[in-house]
N, C-alpha and C positions, 0 to 999 in steps of 0.2 A: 504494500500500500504506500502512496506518492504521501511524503510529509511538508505540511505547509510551510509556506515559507512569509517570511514577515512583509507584507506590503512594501514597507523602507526600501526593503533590501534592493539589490540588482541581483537577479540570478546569472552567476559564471558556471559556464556551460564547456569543455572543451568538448569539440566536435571528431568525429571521427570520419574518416575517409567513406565519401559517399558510392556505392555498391551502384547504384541509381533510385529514383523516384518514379514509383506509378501514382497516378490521379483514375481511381478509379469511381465512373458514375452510378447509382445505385438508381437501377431504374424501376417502374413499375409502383411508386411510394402512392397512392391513394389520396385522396383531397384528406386534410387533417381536420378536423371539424374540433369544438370547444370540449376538453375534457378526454381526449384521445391521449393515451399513452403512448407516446413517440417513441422510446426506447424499443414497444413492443411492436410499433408500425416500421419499424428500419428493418428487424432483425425478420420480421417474416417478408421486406421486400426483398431483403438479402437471401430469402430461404428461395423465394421465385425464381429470382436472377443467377439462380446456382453460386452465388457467392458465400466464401462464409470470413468471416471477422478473425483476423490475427493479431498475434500482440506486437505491441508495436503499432497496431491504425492510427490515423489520425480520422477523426470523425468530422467531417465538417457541416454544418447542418446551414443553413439559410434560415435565416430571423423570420421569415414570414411564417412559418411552420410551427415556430413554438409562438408566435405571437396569437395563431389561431388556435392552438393547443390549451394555451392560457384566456381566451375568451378577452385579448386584447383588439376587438374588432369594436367601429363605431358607427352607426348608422346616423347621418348627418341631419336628420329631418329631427334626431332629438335634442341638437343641437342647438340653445340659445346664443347668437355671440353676443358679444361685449361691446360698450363704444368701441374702445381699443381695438377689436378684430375686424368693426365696418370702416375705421379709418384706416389699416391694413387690405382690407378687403379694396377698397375704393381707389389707393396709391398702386397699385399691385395685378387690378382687374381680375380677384381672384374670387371663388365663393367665403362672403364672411363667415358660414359656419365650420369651414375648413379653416379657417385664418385662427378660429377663437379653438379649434381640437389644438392646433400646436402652440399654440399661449397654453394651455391648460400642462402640455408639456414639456413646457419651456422654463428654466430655470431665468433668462435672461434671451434678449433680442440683441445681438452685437449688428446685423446689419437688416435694412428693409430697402435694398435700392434694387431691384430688378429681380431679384430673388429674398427671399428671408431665410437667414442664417439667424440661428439663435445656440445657446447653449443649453443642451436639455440637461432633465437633476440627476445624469446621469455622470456631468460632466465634458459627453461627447458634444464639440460643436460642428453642426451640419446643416446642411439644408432642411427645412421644413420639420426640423424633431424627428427625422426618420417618418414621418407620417406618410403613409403611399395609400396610393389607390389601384395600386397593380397588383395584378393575381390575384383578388379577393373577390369574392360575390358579391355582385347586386352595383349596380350604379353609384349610388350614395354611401358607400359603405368604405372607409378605410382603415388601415391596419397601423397600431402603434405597437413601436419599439416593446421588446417584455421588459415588466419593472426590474430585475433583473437579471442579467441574461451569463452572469460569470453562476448563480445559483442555479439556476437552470440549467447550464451545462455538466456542472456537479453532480444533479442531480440524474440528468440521464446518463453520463457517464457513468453510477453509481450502478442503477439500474442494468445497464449494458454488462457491464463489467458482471452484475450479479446471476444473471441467466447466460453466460459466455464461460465465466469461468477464467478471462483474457484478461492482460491490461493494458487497457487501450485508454487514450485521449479524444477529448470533443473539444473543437470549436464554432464558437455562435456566427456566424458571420454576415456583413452586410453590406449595402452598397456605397460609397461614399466619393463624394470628390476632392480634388485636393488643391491647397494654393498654390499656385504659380504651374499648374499643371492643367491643359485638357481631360478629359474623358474621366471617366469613372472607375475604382478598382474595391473588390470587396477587401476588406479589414476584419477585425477579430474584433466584435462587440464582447465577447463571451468565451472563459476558455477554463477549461480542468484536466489536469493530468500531464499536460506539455509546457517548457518554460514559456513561455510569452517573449522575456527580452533575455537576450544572451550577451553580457557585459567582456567586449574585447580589450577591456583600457587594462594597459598593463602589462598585456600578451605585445608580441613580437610580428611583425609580416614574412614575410619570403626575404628581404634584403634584413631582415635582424632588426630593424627602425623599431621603437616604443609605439605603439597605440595612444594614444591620448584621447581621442573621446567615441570612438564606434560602438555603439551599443546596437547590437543587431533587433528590430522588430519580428523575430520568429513567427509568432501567432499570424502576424497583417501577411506575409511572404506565404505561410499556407494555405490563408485565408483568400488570396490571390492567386496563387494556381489551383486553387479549388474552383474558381471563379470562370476558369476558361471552359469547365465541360457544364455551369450552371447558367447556362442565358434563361433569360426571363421567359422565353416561348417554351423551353425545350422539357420540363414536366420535371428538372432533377432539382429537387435540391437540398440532396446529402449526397457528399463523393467519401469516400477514402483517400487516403493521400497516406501511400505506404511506401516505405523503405527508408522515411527520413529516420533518422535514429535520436534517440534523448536519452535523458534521466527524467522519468516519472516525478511530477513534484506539483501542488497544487497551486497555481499561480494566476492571479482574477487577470484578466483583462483589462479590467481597468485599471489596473497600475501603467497601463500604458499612456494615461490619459496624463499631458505633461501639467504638474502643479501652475495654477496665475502665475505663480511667482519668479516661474521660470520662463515663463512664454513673452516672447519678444513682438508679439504681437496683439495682445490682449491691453 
């Protein structure tokens, strides 16, 4: 069993020579409905698909999956918005009942000029609070980020691990864009069992030089080739992503998330 590790910390990780990586897609997963057991919805897609689970996977799952799992879906007609959200709404040309879902979770608005970025209480700042109207049912209906998605992954991880017998890792993962970059690439909202960041200050390169500040984002980098077999039409969205190797260790997610205090931007 993977032993916590202190939020503080940086987890130092030496890596060992890579054999190669599969990304594998878990196909045939069923629409997930409120109150579905996800651990047990994987393991019987993986029993269809002739796959079975080794130790060593990395689980990747897509946020949308457990946000419908956890009955985090909003039907917008029950939506009251706020001044706040029709004065967003009206800058924005957006619907104010959607405007006032991502105020409700939103810690804070850092921008509203052409799109809204806010910081949700999760810490993550992104477009719209993670709030999507893709892949879920019905018109008016959209899907919020789960209240927390590094427990969530503990938890299925827990579960997986318990009807497996394996130790294996899951990660939450979602879509996000970034500054000073086009296009979009999924990250790790959610993770248990794999380290998240692997701390190089200190180690040596190939010429002998000192490291001084590389701290590798592990989690967002699997969470990212997981990304390439998950587009939004194609029906997957849980991959495997096998061969990378770790140390087992319980490490949130949101430790990735960099303190105000450090952010050169905030």
């Amino acid at each position: 069993m993977a032993k916590p590790v202190k939020s503080a910390d940086v987890t130092k990780r030496a890596t060992s020579v890579r054999v190669g990586i599969e990304i594998l897609p878990i196909p045939g997963l069923p629409e997930v409905l409120k109150g579905d057991d996800v651990a047990r919805r994987i393991l019987a897609a993986c029993g269809n698909a002739f796959l079975a689970l080794e130790p060593g996977d990395v689980l990747v799952i897509a946020q949308k999956i457990i946000s419908k799992a956890e009955g985090r879906l909003v039907r917008l007609s029950s939506v009251e918005p706020s001044a706040r959200a029709l004065e967003l709404a009206a800058k924005l040309k957006k619907d104010a009942r959607l405007m006032e879902v991502i105020l409700r979770e939103s810690r804070r608005v850092v921008r509203d000029d052409h799109v809204l970025i806010v910081e949700t209480h999760h810490g993550f700042v992104c477009a719209n609070a993670g709030v999507d109207q893709s892949n879920v049912p019905g018109k008016d209906v959209v899907s919020l980020l789960p209240r927390d998605s590094d427990e969530s992954a503990r938890r299925i991880r827990t579960a997986l691990m318990k009807r497996t017998g394996k130790d294996i890792a899951v990660i939450i993962s979602d879509t996000f864009g970034r500054p000073w970059r086009l296009g979009l690439t999924n990250v790790a909202i959610g993770a248990a069992g794999v380290p998240v960041l692997i701390d190089l200050r200190g180690s040596r390169d190939r010429n002998a030089k000192t490291l001084h500040a590389t701290i590798v984002a592990v989690a967002d980098e699997i969470a990212a080739a997981a990304g390439l077999v998950m587009e939004k039409n194609a029906g997957i969205p849980v991959v495997i992503v096998r061969g990378y190797r770790y140390t087992p260790v319980l490490d949130p997610a949101s430790r990735m998330v960099r303190p105000a205090n450090e952010d050169l931007f905030r």
